[in-house]
DSSP file (Angstrom, degrees, kcal/mol; ACC not computed):
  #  RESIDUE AA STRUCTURE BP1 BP2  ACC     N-H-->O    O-->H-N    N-H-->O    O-->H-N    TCO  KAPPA ALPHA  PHI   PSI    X-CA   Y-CA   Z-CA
    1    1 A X              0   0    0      0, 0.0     2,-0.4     0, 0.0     0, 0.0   0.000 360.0 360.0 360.0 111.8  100.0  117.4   71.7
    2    2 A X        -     0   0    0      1,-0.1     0, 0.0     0, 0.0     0, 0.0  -0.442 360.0-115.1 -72.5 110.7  102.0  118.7   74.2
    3    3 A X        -     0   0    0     -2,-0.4     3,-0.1     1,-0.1    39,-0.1  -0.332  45.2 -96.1 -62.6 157.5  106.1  118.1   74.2
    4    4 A X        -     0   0    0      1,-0.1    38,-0.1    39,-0.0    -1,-0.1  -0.039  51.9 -88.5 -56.8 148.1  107.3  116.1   77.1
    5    5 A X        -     0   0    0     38,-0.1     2,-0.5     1,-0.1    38,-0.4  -0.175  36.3-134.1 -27.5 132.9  108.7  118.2   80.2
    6    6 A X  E     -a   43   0A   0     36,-1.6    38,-1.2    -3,-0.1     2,-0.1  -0.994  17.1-112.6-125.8 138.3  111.9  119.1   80.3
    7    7 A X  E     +a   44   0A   0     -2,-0.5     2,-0.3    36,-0.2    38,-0.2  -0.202  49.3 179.0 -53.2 112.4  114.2  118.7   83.5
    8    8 A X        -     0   0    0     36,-2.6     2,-0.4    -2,-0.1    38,-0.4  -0.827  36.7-140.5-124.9 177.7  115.2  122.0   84.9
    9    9 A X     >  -     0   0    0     -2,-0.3     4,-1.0     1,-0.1     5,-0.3  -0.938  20.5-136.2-123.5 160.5  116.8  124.0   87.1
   10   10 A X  H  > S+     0   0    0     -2,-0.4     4,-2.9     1,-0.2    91,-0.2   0.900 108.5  59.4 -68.8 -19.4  115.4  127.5   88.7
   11   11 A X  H  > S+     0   0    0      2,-0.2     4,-2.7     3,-0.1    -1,-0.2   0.999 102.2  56.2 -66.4 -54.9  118.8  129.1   88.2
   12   12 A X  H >> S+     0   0    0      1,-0.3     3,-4.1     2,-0.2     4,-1.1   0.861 117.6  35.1 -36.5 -78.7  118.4  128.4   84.2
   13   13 A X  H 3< S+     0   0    0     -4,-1.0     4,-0.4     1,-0.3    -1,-0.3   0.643 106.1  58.2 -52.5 -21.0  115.4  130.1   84.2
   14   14 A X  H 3X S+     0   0    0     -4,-2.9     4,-1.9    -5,-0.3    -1,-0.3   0.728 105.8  61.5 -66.9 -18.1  115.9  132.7   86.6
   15   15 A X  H XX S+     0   0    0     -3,-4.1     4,-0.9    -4,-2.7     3,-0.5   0.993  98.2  58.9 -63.8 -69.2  119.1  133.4   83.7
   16   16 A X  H 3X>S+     0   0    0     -4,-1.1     4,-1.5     1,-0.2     5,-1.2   0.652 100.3  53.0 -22.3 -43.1  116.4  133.9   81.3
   17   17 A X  H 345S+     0   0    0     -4,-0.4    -1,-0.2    80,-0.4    -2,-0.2   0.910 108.4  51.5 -64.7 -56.9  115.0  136.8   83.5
   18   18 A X  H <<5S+     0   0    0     -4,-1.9    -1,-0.2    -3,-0.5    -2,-0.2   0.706 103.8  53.8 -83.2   5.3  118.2  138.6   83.5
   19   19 A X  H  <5S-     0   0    0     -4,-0.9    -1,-0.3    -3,-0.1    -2,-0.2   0.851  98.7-147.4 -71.7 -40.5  118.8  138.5   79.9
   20   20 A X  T  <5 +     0   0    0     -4,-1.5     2,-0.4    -5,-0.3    -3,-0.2   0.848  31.6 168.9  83.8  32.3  115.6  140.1   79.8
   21   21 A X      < -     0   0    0     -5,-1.2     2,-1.3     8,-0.1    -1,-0.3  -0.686  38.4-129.6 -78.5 127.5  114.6  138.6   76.7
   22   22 A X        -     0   0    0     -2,-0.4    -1,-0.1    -3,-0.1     6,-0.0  -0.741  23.0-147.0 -90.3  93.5  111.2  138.7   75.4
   23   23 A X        -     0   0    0     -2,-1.3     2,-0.3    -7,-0.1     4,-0.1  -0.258  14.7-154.1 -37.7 110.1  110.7  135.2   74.6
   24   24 A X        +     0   0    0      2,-0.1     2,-0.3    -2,-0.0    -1,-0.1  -0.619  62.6   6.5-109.5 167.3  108.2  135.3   71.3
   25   25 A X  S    S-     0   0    0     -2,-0.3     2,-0.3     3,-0.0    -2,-0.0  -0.433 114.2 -14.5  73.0-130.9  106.1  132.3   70.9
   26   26 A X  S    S-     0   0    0     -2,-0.3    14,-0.2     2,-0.0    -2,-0.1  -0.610 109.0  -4.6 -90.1 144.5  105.5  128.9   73.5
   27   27 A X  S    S-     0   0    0     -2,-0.3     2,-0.4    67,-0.1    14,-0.2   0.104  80.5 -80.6  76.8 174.5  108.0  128.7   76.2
   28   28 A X  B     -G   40   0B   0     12,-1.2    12,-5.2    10,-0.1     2,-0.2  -0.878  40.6-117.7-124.2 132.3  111.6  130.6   77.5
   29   29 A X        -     0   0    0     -2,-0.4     2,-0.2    10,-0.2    10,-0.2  -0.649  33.3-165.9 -67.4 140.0  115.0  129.8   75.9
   30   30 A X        -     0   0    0     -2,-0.2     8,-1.1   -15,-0.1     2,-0.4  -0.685  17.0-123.4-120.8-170.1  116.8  128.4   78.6
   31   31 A X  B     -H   37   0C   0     -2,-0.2     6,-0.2     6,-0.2     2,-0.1  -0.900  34.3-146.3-108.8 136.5  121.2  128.0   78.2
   32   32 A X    >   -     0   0    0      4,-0.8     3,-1.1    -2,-0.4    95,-0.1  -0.468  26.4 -91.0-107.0-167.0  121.9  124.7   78.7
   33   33 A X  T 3  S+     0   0    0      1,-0.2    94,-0.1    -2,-0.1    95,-0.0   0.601 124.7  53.4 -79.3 -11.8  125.2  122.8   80.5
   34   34 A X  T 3  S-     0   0    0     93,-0.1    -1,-0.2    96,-0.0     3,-0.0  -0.002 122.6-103.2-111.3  10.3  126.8  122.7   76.7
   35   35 A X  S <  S+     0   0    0     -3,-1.1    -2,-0.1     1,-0.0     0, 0.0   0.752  87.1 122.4  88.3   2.0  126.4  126.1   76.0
   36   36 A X        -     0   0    0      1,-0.0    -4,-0.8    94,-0.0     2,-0.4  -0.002  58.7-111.1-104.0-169.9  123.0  125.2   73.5
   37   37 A X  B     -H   31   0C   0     -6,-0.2     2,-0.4    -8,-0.1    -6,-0.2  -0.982  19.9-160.5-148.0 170.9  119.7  126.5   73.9
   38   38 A X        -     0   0    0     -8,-1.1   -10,-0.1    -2,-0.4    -7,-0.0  -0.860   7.9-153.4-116.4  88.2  116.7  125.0   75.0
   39   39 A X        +     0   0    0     -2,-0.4     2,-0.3   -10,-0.2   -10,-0.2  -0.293  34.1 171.7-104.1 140.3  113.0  126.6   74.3
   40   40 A X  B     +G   28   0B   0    -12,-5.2   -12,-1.2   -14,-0.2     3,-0.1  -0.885  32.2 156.7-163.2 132.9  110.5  125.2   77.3
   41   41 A X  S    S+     0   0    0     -2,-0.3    53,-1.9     1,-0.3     2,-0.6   0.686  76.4  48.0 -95.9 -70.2  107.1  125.6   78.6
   42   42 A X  E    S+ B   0  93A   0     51,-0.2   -36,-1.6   -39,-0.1     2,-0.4  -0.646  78.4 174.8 -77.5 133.4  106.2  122.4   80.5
   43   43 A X  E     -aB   6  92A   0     49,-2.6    49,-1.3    -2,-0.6     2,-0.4  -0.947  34.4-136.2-139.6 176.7  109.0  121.6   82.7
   44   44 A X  E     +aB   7  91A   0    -38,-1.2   -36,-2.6    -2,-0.4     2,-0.3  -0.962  33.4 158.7-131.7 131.4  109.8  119.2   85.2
   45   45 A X  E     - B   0  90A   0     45,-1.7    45,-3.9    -2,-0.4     2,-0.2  -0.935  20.2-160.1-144.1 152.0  111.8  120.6   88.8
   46   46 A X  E     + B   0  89A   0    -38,-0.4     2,-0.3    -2,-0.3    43,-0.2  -0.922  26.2 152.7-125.3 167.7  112.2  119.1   92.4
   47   47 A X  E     - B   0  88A   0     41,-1.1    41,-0.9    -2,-0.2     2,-0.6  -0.995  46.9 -90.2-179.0 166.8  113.0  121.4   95.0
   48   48 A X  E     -CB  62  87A   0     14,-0.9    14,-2.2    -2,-0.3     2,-1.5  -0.719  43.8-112.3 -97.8 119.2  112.4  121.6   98.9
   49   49 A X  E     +C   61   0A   0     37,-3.6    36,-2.4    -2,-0.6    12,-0.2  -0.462  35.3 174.1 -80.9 100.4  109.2  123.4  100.3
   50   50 A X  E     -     0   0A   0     10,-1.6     2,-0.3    -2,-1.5    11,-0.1   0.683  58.2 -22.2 -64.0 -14.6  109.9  126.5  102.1
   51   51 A X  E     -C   60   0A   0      9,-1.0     9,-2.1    32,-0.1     2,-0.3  -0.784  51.8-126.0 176.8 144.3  106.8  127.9  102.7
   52   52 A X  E     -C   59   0A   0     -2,-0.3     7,-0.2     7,-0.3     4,-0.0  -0.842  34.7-114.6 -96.9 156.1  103.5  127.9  101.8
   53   53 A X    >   -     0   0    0      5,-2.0     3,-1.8    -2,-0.3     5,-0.2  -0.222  27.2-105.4 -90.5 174.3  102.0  130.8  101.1
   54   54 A X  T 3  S+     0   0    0      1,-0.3    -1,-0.1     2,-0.1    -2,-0.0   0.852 122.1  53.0 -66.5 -30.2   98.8  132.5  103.3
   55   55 A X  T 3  S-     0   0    0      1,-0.2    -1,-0.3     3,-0.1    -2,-0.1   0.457 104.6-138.7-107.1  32.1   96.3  131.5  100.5
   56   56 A X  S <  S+     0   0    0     -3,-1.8    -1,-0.2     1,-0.2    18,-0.2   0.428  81.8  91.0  62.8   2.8   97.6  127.9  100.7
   57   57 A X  S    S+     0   0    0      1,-0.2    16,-1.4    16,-0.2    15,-1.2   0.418  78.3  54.4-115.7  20.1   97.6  127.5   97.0
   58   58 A X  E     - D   0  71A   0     -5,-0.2    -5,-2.0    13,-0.2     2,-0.6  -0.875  64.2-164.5-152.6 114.2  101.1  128.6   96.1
   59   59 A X  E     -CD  52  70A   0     11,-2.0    11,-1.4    -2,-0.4     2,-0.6  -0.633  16.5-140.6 -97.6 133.6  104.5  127.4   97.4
   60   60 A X  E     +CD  51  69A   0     -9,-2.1   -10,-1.6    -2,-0.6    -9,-1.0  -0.570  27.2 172.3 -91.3 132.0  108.1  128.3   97.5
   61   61 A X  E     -CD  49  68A   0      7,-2.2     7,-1.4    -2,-0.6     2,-0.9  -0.878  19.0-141.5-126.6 146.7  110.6  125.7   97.1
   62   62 A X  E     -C   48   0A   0    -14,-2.2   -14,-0.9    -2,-0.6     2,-0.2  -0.749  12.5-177.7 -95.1 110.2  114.4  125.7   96.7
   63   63 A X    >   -     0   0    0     -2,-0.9     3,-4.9   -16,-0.2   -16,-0.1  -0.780  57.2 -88.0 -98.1 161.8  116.7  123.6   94.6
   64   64 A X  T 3  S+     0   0    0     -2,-0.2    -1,-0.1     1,-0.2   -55,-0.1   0.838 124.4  61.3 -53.0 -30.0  120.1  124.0   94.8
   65   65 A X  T 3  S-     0   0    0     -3,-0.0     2,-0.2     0, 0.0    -1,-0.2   0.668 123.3 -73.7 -44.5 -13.4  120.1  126.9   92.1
   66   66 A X    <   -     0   0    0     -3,-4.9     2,-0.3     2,-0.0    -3,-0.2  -0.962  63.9 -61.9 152.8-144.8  117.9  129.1   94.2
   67   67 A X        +     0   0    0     -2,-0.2    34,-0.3    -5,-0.2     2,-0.3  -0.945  45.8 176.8-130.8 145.0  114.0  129.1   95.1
   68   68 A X  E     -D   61   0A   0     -7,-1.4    -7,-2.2    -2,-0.3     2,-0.4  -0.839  23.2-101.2-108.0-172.6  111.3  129.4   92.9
   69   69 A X  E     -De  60 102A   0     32,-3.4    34,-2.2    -2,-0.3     2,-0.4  -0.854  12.5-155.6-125.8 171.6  107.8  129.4   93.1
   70   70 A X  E     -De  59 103A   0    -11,-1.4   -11,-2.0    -2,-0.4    34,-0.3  -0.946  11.4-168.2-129.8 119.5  104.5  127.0   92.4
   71   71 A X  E     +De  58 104A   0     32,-2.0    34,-2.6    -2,-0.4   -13,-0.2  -0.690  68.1  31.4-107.3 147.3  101.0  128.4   91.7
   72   72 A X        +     0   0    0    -15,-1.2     3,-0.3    -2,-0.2    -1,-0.2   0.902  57.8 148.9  74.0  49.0   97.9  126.1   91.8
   73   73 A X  S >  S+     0   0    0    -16,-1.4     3,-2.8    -3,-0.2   -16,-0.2   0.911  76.3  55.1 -72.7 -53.3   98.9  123.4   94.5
   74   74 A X  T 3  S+     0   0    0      1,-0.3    -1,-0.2   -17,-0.2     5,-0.1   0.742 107.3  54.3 -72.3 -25.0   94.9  123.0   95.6
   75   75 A X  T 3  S+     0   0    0     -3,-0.3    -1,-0.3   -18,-0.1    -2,-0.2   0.458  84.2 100.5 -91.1 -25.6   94.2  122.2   91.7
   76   76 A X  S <  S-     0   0    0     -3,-2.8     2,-0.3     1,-0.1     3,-0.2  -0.448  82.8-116.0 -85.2 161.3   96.6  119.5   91.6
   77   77 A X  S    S+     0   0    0      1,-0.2    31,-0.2    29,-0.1    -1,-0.1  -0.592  91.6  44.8 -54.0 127.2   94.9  116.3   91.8
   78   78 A X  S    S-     0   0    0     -2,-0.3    -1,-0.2     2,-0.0    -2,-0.1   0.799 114.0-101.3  88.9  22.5   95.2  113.5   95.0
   79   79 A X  S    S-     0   0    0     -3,-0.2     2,-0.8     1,-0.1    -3,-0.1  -0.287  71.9 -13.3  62.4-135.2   94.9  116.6   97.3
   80   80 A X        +     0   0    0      1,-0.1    -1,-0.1    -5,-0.1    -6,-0.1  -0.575  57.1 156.3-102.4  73.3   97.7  118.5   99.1
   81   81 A X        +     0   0    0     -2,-0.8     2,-0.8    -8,-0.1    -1,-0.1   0.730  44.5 100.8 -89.9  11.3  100.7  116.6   99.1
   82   82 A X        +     0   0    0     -3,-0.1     2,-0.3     3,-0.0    -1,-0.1  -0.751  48.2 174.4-103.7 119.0  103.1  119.6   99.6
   83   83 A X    >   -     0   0    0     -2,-0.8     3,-1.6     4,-0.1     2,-0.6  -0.776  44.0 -85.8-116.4-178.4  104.4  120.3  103.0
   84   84 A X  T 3  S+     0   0    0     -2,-0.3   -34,-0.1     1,-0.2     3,-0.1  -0.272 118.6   4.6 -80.8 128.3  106.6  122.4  104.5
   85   85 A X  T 3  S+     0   0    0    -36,-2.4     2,-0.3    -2,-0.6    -1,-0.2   0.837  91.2 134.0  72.3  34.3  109.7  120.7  104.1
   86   86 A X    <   -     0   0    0     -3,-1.6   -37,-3.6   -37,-0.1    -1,-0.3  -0.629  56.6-121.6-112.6 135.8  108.5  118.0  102.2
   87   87 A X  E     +B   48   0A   0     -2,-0.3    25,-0.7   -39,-0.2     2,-0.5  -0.500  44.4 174.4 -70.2 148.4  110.9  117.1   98.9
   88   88 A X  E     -B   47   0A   0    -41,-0.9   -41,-1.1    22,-0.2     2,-0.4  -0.881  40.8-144.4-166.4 149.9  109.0  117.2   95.6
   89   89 A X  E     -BF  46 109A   0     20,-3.7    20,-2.1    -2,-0.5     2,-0.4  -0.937  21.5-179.2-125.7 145.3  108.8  117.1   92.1
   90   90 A X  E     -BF  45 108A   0    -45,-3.9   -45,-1.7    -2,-0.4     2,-0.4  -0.991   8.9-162.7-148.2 136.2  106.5  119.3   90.7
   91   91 A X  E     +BF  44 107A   0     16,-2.0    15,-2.0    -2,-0.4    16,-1.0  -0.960  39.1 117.0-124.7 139.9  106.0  119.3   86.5
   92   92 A X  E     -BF  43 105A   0    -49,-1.3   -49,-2.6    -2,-0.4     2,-0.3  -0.930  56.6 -54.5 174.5-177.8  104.2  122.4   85.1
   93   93 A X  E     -BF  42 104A   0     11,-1.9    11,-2.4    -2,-0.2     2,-0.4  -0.695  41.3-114.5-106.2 141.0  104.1  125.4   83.2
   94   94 A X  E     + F   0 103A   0    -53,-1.9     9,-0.2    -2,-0.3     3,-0.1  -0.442  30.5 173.3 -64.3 120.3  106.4  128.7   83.1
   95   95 A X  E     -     0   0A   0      7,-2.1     2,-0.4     1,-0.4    -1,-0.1   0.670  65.2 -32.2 -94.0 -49.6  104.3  131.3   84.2
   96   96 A X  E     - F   0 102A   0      6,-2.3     6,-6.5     1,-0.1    -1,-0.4  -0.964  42.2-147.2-172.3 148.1  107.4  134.2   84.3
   97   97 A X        +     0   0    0     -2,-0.4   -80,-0.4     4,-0.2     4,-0.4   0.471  61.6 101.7-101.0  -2.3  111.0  133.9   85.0
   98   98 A X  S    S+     0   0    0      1,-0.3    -1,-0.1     2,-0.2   -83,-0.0  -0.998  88.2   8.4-131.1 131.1  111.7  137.4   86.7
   99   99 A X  S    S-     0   0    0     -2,-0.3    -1,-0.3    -3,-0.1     2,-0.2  -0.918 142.2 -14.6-108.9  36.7  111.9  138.1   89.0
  100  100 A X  S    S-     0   0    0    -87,-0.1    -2,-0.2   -31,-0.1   -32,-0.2  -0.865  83.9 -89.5-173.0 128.3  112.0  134.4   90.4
  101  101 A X        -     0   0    0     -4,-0.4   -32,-3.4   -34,-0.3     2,-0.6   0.010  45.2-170.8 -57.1 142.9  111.0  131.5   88.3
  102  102 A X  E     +eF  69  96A   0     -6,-6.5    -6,-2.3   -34,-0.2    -7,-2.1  -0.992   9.4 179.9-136.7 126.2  106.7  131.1   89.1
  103  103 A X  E     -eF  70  94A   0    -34,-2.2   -32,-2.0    -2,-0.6     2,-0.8  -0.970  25.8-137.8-121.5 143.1  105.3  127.2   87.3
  104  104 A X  E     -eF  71  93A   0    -11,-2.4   -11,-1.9    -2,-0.3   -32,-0.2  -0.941  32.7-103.7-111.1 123.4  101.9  126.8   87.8
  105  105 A X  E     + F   0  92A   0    -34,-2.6   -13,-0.2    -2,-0.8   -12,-0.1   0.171  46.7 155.6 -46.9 154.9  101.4  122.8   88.8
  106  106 A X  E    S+     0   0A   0    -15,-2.0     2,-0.2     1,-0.6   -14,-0.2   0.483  78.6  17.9-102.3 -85.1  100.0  120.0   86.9
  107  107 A X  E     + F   0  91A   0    -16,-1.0   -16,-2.0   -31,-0.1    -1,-0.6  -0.758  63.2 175.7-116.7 120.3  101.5  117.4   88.5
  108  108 A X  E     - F   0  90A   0     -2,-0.2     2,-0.3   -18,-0.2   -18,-0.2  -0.958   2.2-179.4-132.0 147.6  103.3  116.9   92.2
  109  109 A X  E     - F   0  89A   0    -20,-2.1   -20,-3.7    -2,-0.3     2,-0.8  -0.956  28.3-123.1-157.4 139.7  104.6  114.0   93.7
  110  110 A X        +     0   0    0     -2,-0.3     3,-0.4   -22,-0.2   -22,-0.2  -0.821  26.8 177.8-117.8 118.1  106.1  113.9   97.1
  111  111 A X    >   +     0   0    0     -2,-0.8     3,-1.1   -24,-0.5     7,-0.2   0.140  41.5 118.7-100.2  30.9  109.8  112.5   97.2
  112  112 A X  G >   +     0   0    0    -25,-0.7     3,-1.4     1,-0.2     4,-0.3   0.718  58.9  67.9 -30.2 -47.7  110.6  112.9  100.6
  113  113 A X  G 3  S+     0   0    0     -3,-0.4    -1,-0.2     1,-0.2     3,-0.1   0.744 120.5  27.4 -69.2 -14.6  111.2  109.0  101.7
  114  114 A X  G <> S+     0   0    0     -3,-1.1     4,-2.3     1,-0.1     5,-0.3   0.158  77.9 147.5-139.0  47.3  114.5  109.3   99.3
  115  115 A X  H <>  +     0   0    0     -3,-1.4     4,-1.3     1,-0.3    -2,-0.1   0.804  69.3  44.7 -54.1 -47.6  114.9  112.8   99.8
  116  116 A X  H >> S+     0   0    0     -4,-0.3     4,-1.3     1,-0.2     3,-1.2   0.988 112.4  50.3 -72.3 -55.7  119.1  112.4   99.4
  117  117 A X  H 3> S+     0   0    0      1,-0.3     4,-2.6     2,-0.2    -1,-0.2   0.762 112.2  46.9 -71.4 -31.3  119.1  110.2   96.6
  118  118 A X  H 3X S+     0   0    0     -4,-2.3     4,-3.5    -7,-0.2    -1,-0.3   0.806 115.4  45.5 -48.5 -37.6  116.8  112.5   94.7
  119  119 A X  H <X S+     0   0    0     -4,-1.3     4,-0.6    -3,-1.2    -2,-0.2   0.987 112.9  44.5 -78.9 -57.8  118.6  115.3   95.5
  120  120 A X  H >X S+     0   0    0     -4,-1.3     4,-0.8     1,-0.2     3,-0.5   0.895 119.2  50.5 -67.2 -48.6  122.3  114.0   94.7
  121  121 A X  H >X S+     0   0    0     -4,-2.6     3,-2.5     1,-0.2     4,-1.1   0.995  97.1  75.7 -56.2 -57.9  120.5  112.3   91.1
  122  122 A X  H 3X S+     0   0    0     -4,-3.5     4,-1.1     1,-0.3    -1,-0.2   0.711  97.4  33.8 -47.2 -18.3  118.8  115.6   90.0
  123  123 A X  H <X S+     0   0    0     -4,-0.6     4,-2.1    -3,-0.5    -1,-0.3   0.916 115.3  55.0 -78.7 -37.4  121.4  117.6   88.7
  124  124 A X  H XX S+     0   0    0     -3,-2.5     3,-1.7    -4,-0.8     4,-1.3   0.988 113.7  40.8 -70.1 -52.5  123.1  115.0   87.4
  125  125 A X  H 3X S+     0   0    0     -4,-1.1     4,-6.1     1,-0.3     5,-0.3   0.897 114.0  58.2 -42.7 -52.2  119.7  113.9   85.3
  126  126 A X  H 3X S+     0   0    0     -4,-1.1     4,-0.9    -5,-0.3    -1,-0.3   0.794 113.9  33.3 -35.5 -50.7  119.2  117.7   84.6
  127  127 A X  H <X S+     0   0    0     -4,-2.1     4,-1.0    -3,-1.7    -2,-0.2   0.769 116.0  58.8 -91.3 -26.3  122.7  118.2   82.8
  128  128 A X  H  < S+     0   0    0     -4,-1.3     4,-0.3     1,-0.2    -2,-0.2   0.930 110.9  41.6 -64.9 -60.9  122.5  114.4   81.3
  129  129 A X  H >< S+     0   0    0     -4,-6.1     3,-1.5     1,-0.2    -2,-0.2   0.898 111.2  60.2 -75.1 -23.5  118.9  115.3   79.3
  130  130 A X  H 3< S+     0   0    0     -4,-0.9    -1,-0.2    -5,-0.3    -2,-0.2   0.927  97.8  53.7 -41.9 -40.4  120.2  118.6   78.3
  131  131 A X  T 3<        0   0    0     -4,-1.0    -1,-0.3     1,-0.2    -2,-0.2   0.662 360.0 360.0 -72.9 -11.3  122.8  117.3   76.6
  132  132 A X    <         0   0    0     -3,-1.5    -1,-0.2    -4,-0.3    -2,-0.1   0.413 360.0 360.0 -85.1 360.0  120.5  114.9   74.3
């Protein structure tokens, strides 16, 4: 049984990278907004698609912390819903944090039609479940 997602951001995890910690067991420690830390595998991001890559099954997207990227878009179920410049929340697994955070998809959902309100709630949500 797999724990629920947890809300991130790419910067956290790209932090991971530059400690350079070899993470032993499931999941990356991440630092959270309270100073704590946070061990995660499945996680939950939105982020803006910058580009998809040539072999269409891997994207980059940016939230404000930086960009990271998403492997296994053609896998995902309900077809392709990631375009270029399409808002999106995309729940998956840490594949590596260095040297840019890489999740390979589960789940993607495209939240374009409330693109600002998404945008302006995610941080806030992000630092809100940390803190729990």
């Amino acid at each position: 049984d797999r724990p629920p997602p947890v809300k991130v951001l790419s910067g956290q995890l790209r932090a991971v990278g530059i400690r350079g910690i070899a993470d032993s067991g499931e999941g990356y420690a991440i630092r959270t907004g309270g100073g704590r830390s946070l061990r995660v595998s499945l996680v939950w991001m939105q982020g803006t698609v910058l580009e998809v890559q040539l072999d269409g099954n891997t994207v980059l997207l940016m939230d404000e912390t930086g960009t990271f990227a998403v492997q296994g878009v053609n896998n995902i179920p309900k077809g392709k819903p990631c375009l270029l410049q399409k808002y999106v929340m995309v729940m998956g697994v840490v594949q590596a944090v260095s040297p840019e955070p890489v999740i390979r998809a589960v789940k993607m959902a495209d939240l374009s039609e409330f693109a600002a309100l998404h945008r302006r709630m995610w941080s806030l949500e992000v630092e809100e479940l940390q803190q729990v």
